[in-house]
C-alpha positions as CSV (number, residue, x, y, z in Angstrom):
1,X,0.0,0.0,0.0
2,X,1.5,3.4,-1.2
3,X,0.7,6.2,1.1
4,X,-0.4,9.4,-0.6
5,X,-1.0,12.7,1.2
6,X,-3.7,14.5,-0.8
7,X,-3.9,18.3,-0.7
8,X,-7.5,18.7,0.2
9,X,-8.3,22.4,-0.2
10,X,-12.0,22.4,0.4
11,X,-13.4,22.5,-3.6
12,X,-14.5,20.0,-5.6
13,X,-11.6,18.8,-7.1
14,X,-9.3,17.6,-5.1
15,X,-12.1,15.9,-2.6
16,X,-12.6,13.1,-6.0
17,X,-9.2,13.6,-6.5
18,X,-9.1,11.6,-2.8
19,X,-11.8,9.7,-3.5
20,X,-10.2,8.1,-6.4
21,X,-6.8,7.4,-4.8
22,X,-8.4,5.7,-1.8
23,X,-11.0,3.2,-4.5
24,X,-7.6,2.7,-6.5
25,X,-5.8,1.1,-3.2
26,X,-3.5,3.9,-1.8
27,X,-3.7,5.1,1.7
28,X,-4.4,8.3,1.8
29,X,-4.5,11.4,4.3
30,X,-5.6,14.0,3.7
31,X,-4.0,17.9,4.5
32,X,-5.2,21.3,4.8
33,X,-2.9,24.3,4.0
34,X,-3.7,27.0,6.5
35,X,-1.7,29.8,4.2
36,X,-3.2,33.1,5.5
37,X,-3.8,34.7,9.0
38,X,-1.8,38.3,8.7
39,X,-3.6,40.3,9.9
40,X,-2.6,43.8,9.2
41,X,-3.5,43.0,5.6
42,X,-7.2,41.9,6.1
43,X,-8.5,39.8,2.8
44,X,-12.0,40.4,3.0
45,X,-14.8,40.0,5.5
46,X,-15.6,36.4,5.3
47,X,-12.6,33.9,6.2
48,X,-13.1,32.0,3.4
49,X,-10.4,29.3,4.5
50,X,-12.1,28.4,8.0
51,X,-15.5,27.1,5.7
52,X,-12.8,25.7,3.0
53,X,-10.8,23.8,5.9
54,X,-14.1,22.5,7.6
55,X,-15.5,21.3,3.9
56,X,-12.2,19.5,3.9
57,X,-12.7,18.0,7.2
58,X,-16.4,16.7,5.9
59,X,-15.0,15.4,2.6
60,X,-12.1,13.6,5.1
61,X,-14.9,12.1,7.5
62,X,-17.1,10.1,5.0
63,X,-13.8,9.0,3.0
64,X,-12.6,7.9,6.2
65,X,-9.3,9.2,5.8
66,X,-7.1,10.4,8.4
67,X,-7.4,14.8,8.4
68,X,-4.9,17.4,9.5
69,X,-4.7,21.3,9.0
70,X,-0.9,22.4,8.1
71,X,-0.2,26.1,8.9
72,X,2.2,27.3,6.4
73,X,1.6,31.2,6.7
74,X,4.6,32.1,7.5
75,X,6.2,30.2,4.4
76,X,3.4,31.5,2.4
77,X,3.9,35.3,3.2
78,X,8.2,35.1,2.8
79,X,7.5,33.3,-0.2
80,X,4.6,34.3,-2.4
81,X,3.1,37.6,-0.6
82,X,6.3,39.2,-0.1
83,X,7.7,38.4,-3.5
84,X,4.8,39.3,-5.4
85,X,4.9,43.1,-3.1
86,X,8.2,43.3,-4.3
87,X,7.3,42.3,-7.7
88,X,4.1,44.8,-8.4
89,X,7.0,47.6,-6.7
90,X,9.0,47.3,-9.1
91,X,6.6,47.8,-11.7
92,X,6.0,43.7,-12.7
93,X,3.3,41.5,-12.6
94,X,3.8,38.9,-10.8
95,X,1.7,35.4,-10.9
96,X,0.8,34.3,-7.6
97,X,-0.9,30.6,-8.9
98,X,2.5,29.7,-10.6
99,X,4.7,30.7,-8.0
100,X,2.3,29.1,-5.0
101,X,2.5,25.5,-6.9
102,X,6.4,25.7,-7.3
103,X,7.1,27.3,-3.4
104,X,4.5,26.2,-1.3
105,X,2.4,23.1,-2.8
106,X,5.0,21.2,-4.1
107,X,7.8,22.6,-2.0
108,X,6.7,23.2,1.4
109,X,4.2,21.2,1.7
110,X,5.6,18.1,-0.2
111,X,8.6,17.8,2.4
112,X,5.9,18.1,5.0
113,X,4.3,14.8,3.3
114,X,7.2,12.8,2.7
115,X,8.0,13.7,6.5
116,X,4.8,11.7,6.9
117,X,5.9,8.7,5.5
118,X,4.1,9.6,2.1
119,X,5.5,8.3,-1.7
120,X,3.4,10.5,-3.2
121,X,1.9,13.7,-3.0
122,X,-1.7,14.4,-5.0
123,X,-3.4,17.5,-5.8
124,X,-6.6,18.2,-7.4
125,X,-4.6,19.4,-10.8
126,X,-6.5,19.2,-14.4
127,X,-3.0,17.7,-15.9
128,X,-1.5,14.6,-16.4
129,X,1.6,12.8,-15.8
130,X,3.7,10.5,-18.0
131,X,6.9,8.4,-17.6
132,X,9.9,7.7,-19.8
133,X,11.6,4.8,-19.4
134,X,15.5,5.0,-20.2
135,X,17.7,3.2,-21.3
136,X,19.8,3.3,-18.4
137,X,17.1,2.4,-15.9
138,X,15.8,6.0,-14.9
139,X,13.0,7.3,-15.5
140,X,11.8,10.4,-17.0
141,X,8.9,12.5,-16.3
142,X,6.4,14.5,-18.3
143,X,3.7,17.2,-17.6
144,X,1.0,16.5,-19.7
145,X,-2.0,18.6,-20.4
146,X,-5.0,17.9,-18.7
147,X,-7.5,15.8,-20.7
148,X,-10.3,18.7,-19.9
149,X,-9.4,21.7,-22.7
150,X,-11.6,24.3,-20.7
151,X,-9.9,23.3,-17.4
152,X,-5.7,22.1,-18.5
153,X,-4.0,23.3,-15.6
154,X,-0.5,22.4,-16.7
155,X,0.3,26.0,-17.0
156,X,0.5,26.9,-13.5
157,X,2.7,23.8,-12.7
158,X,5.1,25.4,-15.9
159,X,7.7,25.9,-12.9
160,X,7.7,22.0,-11.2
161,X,11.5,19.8,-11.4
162,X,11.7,16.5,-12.4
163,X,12.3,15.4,-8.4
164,X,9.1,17.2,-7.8
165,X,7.4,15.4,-10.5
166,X,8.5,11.9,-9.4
167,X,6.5,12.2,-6.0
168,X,3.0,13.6,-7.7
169,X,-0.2,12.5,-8.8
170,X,-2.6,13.9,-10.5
171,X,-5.6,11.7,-10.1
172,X,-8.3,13.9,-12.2
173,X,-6.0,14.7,-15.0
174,X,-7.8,12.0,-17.3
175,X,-11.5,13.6,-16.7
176,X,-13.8,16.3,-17.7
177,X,-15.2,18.9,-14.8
178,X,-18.6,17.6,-15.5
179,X,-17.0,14.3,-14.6
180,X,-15.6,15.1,-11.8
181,X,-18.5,17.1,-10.2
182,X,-20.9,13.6,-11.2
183,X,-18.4,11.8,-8.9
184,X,-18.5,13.7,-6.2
185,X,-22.2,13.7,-6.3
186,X,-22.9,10.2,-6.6
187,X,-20.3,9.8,-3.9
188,X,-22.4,12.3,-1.6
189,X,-19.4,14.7,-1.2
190,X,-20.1,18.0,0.2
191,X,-18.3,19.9,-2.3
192,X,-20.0,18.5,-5.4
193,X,-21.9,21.5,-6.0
194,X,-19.3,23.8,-4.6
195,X,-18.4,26.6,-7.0
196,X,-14.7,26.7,-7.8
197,X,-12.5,29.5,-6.4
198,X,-11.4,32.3,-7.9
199,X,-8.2,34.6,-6.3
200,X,-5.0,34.2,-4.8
201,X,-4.4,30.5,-4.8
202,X,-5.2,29.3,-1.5
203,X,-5.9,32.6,0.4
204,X,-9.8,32.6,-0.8
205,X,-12.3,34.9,-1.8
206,X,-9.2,37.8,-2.7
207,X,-9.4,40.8,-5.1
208,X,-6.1,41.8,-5.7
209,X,-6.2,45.7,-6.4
210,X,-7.6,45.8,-2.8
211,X,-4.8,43.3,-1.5
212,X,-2.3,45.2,-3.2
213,X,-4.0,48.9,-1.9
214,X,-3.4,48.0,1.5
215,X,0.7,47.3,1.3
216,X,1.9,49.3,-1.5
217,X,0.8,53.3,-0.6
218,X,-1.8,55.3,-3.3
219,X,-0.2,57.5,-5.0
220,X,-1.4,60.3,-7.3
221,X,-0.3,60.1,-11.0
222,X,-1.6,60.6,-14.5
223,X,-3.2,58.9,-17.4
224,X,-1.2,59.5,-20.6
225,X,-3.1,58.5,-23.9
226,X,-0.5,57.7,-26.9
227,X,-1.6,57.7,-30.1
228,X,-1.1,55.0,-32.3
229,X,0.8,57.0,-34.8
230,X,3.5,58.1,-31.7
231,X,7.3,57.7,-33.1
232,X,7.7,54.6,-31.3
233,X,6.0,52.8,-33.7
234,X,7.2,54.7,-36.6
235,X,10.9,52.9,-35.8
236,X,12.7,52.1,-39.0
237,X,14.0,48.4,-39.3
238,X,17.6,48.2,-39.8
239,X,19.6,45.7,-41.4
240,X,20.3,42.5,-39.2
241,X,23.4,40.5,-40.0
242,X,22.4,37.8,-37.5
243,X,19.1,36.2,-36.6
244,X,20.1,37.2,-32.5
245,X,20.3,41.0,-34.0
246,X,16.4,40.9,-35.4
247,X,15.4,38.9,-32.2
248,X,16.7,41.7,-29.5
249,X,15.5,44.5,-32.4
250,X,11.8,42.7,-31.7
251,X,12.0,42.1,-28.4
252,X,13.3,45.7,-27.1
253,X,10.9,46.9,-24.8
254,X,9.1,50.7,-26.3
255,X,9.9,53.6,-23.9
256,X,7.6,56.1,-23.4
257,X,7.6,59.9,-22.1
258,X,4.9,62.4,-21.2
259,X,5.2,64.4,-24.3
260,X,4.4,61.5,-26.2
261,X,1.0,61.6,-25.8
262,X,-1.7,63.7,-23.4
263,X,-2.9,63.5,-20.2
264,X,-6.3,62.0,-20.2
265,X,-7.1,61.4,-16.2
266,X,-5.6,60.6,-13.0
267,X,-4.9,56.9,-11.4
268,X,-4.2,56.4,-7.5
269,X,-0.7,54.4,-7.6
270,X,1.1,52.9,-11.4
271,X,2.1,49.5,-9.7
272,X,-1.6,49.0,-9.3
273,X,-2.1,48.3,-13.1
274,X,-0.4,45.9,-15.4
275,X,-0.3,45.9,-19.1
276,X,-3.4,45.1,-21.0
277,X,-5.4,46.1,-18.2
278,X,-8.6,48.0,-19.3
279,X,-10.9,48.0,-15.9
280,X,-10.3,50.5,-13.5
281,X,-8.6,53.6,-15.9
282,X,-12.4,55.1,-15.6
283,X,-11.3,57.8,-18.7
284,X,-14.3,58.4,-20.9
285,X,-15.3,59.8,-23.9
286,X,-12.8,57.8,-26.0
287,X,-13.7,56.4,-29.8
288,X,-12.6,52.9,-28.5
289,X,-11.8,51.8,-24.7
290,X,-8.6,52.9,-23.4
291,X,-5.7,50.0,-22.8
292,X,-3.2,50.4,-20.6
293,X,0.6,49.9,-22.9
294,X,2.8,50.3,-20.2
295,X,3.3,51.6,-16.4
296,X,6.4,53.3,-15.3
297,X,6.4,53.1,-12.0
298,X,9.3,55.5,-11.2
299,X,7.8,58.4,-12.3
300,X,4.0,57.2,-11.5
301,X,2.8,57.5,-15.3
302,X,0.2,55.0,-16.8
303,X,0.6,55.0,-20.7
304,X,-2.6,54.0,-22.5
305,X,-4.0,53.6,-26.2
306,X,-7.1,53.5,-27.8
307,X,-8.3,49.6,-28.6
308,X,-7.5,46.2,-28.9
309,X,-5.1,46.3,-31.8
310,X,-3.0,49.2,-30.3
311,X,0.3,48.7,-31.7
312,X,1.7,49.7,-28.3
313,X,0.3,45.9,-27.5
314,X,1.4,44.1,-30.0
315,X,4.6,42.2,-29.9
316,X,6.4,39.6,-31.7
317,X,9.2,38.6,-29.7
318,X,10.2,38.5,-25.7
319,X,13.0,37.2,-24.1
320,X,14.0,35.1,-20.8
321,X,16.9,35.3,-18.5
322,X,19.1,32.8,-18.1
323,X,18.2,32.4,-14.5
324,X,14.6,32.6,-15.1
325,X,14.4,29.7,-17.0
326,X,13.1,26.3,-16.2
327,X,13.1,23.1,-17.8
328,X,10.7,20.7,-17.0
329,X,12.7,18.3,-19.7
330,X,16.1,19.3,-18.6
331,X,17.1,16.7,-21.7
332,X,15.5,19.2,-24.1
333,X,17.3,22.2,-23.1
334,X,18.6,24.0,-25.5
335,X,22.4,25.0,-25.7
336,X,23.8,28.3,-27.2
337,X,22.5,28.8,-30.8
338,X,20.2,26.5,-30.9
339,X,16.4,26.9,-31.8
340,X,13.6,24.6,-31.2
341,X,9.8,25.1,-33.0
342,X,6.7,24.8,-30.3
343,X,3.7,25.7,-29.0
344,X,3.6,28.4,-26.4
345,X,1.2,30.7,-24.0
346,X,2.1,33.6,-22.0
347,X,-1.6,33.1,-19.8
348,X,-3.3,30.7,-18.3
349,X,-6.3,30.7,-20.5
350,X,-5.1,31.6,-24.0
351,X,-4.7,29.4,-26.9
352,X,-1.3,28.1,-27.8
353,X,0.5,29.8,-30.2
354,X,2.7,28.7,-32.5
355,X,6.6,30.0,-31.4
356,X,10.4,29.3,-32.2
357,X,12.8,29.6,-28.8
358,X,16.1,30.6,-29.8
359,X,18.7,30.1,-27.2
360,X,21.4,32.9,-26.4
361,X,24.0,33.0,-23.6
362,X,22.3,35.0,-22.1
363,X,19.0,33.4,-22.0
364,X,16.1,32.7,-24.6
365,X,13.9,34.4,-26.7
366,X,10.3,33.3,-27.4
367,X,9.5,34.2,-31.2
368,X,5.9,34.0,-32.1
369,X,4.4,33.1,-35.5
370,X,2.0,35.8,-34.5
371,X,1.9,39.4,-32.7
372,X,0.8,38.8,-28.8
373,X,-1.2,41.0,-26.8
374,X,-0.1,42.3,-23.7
375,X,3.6,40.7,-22.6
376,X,3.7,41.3,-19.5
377,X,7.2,41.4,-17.6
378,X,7.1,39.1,-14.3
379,X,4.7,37.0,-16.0
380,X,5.5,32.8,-17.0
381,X,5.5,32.1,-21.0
382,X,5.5,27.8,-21.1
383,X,6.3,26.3,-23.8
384,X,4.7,23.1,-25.6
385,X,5.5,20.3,-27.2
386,X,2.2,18.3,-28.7
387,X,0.2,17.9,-25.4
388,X,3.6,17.7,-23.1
389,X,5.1,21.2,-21.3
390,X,8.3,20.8,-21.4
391,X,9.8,24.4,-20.1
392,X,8.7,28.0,-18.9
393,X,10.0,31.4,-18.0
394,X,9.7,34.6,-16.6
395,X,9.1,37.1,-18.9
396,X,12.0,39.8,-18.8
């Protein structure tokens, strides 16, 4: 009997995700991460994670599997909440899910299962897991896309090792959500109705501007509208005499000043908006709705333009420090020079697009068939190959 310690969080998923593991022979516990209780940042009135730890509890009780609650605050604020502070200060945009899977869940918390006696951890993912067998004997692991297309989750788990790989399961990777929401009601689970969360992963019911509002200080700026004929975009394209010259050309970041455009209205703080935003500029009386293109966060200035296909948006080509990038299929990565064709997404819900990586010494560059919306620095672009994500990155 393998033991498995399941991360029960309350929802739907990851009760059938227990249920399953217990009807396929594993003993299982199940665990409760108790990430949040700081309170000089209050997350809204409810407390979301004492009705989400007591659904747990239920779900635990009629599988009749041994229940504990985990407090891993502390952990959670050094790692995630402080980061991501730091992060939105310095004018990026962090993403909280990504970085919770790689620190907490599958960090943290899987040393806390193995220090149970566990062999595997399981967590209510939509994504899959496959094996390689080697030649030698080892064994090589793949993150697969979850067999749901409205719900693959593999994105967020773009940052996980091959060690950290070898001790998971993903139990509900091979089902649909209607699937899994039929088993847990057949099964008389408390959750089977339960609507899934949205918000910071793991601290509940959260809207981040107001998170955000009560660390980071308003601050008074302005609203700068650039038009889409500004000289930015008027750039001549110079001769290349080596693919890396075109790819750095493309992926230069535009730099904006105030004269560039004019002031359209005020905003209470630049590191409370991120690049594509729309919501929240409240400027009216604009032919198409206003985008934000960029936030300098130095001087306090939100640059905006007018409409989706804002050239200020668009953008072939972005790039990836060496140090910020991660191969899940460390046997794929690419040396200096060399270029490798996949699929790729710089968000969690968006399509994947077609892309070439071209190594560098200093890092990587993501080259997309098409223009992308809204590259956001601090971000994760994860890159594909068929149905298996084979490597991420932070967008630089």
């Amino acid at each position: 009997m393998k033991k498995v310690v399941v991360g029960l969080s309350g929802g739907v998923d990851s009760s059938v995700a227990a249920y399953l593991l217990k009807e396929q022979g594993y003993e299982v516990i199940g665990l409760f991460m108790k990430n949040w209780h700081d309170d000089s940042v209050t997350i809204s009135e409810e407390c979301p994670w004492l009705e989400d730890s007591n659904d747990a509890l239920i779900v635990a009780e009629k599988l009749g599997i041994p229940f504990q609650t985990v407090d891993l605050s502390a952990e959670y604020k050094e790692r995630i909440v402080d980061y991501m502070f730091n992060e939105y200060e310095r004018g990026r945009t962090p993403n909280p899910d990504v970085l919770c899977n790689r620190e907490i869940k599958f960090d943290v918390f899987l040393k806390i299962a193995l220090q149970l006696g566990a062999d595997y951890v399981a967590t209510g993912h939509y994504c899959r897991k496959g094996t390689i067998q080697n030649e030698d004997g080892t064994e090589t692991y793949q993150l697969l896309a979850g067999k749901d297309p409205n719900k693959d989750q593999s994105y967020f788990l773009c940052q996980l090792s091959q060690e950290q790989l070898s001790k998971t399961l993903f139990p509900i990777g091979e089902l649909l959500k209607p699937e899994v929401r039929k088993i847990a009601a057949e099964n008389d689970l408390i959750t089977a109705d339960k609507k899934d969360s949205q918000g910071l992963c793991f601290v509940g019911k959260v809207h981040l501007p107001e998170f955000l509002q009560q660390k980071l200080k308003p601050k008074k700026g302005v609203i700068v509208e650039v038009p889409s004929t500004a000289s930015q975009f008027e750039v001549e394209v110079p001769e290349f005499h080596t693919p890396k010259e075109k790819l750095a050309f493309q992926a230069e970041k535009r730099v904006y000043a105030l004269e560039d455009g004019k002031v359209v209205g005020e905003h209470q703080g630049a590191h409370y908006f991120t690049i594509g935003q729309r919501k929240g500029l409240n400027v009216g009386g604009t032919k198409e709705p206003l985008f934000v293109i960029d936030t300098d966060v130095d001087q306090n200035i939100i640059y905006t333009g007018q409409g989706k296909t804002h050239p200020g948006l668009l953008r072939n080509t972005l790039f990836v420090k060496a140090d910020e990038e991660h191969w899940v299929r460390p046997d794929l990565a690419l040396k200096a020079d060399e270029t490798l064709e996949v699929m790729a997404r710089i968000r969690y819900r968006q399509p994947l697009q077609p892309a070439t990586l071209y190594k560098v010494e200093n890092g990587l560059y993501v080259d997309f068939k098409e223009k992308q919306s809204a590259i956001t620095e601090g971000q994760f672009v994860a890159w594909y190959i068929d149905d298996e994500l084979v490597g991420s990155g932070v967008i630089s």
